[in-house]
LODRENLUM-151307 format. One record per atom (N, C-alpha, C, O): residue in three letters; x, y negated, z. Coordinates in steps of 0.1 Angstrom, whole numbers, padded with zeros to 4 digits, always signed. Layout:
REM residues N
ALAXYZ/...
END
This chain:
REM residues 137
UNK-0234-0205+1389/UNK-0234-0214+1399/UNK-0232-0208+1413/UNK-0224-0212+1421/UNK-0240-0197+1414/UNK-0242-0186+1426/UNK-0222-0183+1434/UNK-0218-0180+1445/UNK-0215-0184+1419/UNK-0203-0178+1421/UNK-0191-0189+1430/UNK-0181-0187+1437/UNK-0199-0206+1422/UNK-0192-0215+1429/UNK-0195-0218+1440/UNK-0186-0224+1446/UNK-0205-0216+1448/UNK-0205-0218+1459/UNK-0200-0208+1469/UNK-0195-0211+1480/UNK-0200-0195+1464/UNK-0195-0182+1475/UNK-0180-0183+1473/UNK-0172-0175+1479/UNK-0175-0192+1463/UNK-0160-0191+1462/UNK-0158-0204+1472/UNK-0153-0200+1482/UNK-0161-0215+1472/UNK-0164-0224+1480/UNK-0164-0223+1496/UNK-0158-0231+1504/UNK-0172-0210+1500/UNK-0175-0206+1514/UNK-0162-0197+1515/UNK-0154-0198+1524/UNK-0160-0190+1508/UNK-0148-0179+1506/UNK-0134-0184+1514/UNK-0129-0179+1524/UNK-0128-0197+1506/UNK-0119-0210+1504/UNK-0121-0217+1522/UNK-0111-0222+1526/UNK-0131-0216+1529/UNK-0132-0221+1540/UNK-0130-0216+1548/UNK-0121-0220+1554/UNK-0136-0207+1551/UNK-0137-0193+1557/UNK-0122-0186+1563/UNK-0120-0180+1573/UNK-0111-0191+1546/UNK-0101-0181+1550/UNK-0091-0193+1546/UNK-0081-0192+1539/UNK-0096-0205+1551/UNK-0087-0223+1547/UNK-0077-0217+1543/UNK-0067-0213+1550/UNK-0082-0215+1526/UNK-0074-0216+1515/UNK-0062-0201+1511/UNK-0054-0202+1502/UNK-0063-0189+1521/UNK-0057-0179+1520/UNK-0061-0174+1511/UNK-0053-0169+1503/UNK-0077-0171+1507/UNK-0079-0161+1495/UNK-0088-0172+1483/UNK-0095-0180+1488/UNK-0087-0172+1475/UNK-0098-0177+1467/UNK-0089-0189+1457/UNK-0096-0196+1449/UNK-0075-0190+1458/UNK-0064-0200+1448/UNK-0059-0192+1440/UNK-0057-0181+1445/UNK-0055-0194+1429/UNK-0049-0185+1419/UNK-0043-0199+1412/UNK-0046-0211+1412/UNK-0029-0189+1407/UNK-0022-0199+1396/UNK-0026-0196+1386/UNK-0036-0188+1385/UNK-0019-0204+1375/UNK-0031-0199+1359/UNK-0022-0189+1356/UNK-0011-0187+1360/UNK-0030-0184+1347/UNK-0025-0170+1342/UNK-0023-0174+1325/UNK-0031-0182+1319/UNK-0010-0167+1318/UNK-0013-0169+1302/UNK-0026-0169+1299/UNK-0035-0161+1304/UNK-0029-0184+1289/UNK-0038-0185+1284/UNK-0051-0193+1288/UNK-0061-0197+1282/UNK-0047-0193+1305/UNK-0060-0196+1311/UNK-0057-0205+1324/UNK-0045-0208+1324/UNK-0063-0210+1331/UNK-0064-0218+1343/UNK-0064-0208+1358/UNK-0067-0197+1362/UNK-0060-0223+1366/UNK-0056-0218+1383/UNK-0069-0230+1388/UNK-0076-0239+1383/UNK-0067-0220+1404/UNK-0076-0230+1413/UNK-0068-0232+1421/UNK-0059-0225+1425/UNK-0071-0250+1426/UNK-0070-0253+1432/UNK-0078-0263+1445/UNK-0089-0269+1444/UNK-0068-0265+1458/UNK-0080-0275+1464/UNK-0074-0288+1466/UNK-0064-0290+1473/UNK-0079-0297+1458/UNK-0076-0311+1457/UNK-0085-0319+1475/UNK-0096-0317+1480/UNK-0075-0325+1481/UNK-0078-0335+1490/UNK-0078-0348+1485/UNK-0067-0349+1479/UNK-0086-0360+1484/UNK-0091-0374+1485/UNK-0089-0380+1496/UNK-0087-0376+1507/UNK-0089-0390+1492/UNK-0097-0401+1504/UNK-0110-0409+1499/UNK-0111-0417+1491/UNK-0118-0401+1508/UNK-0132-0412+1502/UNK-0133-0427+1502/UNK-0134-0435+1511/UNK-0133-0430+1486/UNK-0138-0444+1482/UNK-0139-0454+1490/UNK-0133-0464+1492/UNK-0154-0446+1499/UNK-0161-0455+1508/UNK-0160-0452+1520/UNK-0162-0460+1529/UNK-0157-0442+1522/UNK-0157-0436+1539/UNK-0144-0435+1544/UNK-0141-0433+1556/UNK-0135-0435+1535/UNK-0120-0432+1542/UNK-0114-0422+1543/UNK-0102-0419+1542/UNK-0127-0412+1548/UNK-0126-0401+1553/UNK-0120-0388+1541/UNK-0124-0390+1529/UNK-0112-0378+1543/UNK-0105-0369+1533/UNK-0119-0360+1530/UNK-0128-0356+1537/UNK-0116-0356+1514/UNK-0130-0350+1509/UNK-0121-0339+1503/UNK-0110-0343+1499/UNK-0124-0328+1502/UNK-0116-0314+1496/UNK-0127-0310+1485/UNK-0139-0311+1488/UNK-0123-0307+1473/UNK-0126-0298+1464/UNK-0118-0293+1455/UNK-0107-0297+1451/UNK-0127-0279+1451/UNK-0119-0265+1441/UNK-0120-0276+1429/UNK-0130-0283+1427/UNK-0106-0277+1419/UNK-0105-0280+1406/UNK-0101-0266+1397/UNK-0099-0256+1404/UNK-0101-0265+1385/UNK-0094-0259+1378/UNK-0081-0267+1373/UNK-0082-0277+1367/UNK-0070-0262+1375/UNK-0059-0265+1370/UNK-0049-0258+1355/UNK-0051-0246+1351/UNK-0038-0267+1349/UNK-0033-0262+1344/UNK-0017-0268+1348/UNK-0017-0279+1354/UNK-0005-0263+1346/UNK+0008-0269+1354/UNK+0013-0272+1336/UNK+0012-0266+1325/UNK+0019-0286+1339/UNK+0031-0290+1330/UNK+0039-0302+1333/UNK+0038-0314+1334/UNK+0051-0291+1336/UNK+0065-0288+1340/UNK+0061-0290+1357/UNK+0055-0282+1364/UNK+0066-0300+1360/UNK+0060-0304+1377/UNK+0047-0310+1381/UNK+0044-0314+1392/UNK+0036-0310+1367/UNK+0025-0322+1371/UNK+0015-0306+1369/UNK+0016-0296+1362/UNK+0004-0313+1382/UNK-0009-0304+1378/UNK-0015-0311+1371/UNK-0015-0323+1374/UNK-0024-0306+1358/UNK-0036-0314+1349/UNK-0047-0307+1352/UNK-0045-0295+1351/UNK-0060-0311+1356/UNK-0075-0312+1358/UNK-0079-0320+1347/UNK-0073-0327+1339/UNK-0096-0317+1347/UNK-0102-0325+1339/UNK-0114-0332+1352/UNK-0118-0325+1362/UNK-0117-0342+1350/UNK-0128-0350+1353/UNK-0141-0345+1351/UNK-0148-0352+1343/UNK-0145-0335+1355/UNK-0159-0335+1349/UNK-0168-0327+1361/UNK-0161-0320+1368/UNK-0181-0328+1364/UNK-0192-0327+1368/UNK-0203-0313+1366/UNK-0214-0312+1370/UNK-0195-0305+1360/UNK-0201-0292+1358/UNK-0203-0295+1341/UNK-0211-0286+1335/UNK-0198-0305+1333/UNK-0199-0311+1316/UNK-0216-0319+1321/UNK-0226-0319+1314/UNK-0215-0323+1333/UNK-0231-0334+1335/UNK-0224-0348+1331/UNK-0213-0348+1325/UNK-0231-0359+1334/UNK-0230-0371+1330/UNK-0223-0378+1338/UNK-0215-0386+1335/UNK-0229-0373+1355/UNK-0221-0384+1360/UNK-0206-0381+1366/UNK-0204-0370+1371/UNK-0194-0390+1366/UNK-0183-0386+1372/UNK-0182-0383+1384/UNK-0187-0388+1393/UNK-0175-0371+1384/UNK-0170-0361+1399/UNK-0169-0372+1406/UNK-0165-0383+1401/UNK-0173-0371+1423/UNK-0169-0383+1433/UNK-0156-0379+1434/UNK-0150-0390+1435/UNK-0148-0369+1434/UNK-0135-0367+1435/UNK-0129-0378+1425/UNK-0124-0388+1430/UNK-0130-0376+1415/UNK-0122-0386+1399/UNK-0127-0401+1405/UNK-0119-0410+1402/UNK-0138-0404+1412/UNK-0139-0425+1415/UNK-0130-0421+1432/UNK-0122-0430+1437/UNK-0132-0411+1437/UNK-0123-0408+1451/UNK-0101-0416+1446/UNK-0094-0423+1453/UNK-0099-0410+1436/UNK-0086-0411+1429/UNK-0085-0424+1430/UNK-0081-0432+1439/UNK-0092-0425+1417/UNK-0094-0440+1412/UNK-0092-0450+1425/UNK-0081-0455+1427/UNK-0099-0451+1430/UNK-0095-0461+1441/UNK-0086-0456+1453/UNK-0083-0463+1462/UNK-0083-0446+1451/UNK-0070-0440+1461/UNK-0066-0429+1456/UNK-0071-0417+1456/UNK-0054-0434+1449/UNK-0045-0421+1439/UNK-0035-0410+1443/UNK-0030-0401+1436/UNK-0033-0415+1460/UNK-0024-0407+1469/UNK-0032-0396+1471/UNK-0043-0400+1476/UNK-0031-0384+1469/UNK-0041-0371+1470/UNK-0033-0357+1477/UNK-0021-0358+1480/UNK-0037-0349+1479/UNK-0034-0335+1485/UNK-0036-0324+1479/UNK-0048-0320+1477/UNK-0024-0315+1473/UNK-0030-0307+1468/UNK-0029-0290+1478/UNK-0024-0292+1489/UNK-0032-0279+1476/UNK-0030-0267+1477/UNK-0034-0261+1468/UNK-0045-0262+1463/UNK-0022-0253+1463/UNK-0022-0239+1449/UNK-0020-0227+1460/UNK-0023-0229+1472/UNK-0014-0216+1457/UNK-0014-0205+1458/UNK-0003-0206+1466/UNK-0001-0199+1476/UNK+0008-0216+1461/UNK+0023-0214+1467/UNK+0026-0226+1478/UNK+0036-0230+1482/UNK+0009-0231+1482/UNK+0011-0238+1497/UNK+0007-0258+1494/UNK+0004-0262+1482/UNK+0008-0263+1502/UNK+0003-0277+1502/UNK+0017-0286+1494/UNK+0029-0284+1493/UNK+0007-0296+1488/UNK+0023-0303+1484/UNK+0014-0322+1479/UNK+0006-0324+1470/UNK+0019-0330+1486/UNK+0015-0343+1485/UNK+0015-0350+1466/UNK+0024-0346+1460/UNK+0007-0360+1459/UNK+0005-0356+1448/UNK-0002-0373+1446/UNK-0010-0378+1453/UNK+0005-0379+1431/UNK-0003-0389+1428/UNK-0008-0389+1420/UNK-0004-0380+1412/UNK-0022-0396+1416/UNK-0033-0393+1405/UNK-0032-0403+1391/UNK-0038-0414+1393/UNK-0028-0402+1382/UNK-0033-0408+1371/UNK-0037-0403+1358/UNK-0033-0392+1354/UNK-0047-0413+1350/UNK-0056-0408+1340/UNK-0044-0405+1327/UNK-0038-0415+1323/UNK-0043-0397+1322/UNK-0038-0392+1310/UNK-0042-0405+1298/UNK-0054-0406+1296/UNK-0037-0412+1293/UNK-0037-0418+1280/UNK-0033-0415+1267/UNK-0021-0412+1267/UNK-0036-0415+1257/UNK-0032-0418+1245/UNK-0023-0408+1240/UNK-0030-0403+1231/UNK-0009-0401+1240/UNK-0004-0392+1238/UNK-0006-0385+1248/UNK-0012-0374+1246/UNK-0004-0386+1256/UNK-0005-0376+1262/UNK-0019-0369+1269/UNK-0020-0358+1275/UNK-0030-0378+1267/UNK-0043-0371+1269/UNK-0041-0363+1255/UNK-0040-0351+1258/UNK-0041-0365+1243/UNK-0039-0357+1233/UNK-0033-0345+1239/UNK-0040-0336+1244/UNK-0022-0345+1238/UNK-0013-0333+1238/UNK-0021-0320+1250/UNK-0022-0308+1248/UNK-0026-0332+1264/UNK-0032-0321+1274/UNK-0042-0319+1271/UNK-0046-0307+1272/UNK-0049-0325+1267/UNK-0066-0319+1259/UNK-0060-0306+1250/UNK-0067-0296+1250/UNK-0051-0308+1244/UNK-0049-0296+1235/UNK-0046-0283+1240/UNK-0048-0271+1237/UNK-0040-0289+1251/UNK-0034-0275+1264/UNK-0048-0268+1268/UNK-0051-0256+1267/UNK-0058-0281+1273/UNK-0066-0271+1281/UNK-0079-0269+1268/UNK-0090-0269+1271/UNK-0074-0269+1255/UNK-0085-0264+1243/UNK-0081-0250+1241/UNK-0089-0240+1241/UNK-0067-0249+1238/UNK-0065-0233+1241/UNK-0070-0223+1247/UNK-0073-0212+1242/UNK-0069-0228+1266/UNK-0081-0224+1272/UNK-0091-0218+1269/UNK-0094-0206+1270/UNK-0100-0232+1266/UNK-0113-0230+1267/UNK-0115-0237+1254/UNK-0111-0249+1251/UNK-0122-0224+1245/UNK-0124-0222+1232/UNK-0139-0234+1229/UNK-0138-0241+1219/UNK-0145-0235+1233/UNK-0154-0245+1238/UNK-0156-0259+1245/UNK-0167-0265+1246/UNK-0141-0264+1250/UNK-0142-0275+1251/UNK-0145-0286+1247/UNK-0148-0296+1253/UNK-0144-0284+1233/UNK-0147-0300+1225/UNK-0163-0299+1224/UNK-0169-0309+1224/UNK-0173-0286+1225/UNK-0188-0288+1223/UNK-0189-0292+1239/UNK-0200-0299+1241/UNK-0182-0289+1248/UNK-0187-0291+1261/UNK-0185-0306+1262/UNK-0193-0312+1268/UNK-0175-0311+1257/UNK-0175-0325+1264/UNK-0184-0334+1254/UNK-0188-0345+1258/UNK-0186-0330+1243/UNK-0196-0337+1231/UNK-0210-0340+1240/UNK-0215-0351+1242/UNK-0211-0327+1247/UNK-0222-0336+1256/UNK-0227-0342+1268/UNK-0238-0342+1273/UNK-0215-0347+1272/UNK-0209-0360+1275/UNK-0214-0373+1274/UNK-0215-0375+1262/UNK-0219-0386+1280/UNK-0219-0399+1267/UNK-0205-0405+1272/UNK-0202-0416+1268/UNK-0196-0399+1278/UNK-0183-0407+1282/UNK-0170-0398+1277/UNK-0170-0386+1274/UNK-0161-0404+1276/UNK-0148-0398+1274/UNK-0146-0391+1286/UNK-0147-0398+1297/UNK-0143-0371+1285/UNK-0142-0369+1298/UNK-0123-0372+1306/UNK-0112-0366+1304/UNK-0125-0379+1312/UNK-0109-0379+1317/UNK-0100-0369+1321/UNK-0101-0361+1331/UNK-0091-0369+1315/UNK-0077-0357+1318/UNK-0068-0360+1332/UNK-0059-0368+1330/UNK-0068-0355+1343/UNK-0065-0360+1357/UNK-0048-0351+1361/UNK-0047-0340+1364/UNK-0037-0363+1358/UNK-0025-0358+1361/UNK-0023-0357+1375/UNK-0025-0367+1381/UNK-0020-0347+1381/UNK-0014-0349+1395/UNK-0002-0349+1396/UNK+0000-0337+1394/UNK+0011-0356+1398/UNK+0022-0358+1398/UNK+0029-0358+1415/UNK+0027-0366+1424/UNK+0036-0349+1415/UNK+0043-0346+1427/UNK+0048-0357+1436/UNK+0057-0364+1430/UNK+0045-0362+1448/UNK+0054-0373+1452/UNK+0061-0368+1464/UNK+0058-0358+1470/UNK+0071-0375+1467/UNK+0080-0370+1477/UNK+0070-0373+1489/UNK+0074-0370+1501/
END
């Protein structure tokens, strides 16, 4: 936990020069997702883990594997127009939830990953959501 927060300050500190990585074989990138808050309007930034497939970034929805949904994932949900920054600079981005094939297919992506994902979301009581970010002009 100690580690997310000093990456957190890190990411501010040096707005977004040191502390993004793309994914590496086998594994995941950081990035910083911009919102618009639900209720406030106002833009809310946070570090996701990402994975890229072909032009779309995929995230998961989740809370540290807690119960309740990231305010970022109800932030979407009611405003899907979002902001991203990777390593290779800002780029404007729409949000929707993965369904049916294709939550399949990306769940499988990021199980590769993380050899642990299916015990981590087991303790869950919700389906955890697969979060496409899709490039928009």
């Amino acid at each position: 936990m100690a580690f997310w927060h000093a990456h957190r300050a890190l990411l501010r500190l040096t707005r977004g020069r040191v502390g993004l990585w793309r994914p590496k074989p086998g594994g995941w990138g950081a990035l910083w997702l911009t919102t618009t808050g639900r209720r406030s309007g106002e833009p809310r930034r946070v570090v996701v883990g990402y994975l890229e497939d072909g032009p779309d970034l995929v995230t998961m929805a989740m809370n540290g594997w807690g119960a309740p949904e990231p305010a970022w994932w109800l932030n979407l949900q009611a405003h899907p127009e979002a902001t991203v920054r990777t390593k290779d600079g800002e780029r404007p981005v729409l949000a929707h939830r993965a369904m049916g094939d294709e939550r399949a297919r990306l769940w499988a992506r990021w199980a590769l990953v993380d050899k642990n994902l299916d015990g981590y979301a087991a303790r869950r009581p919700h389906e955890t959501a697969v979060v496409v970010l899709s490039p928009r002009p």
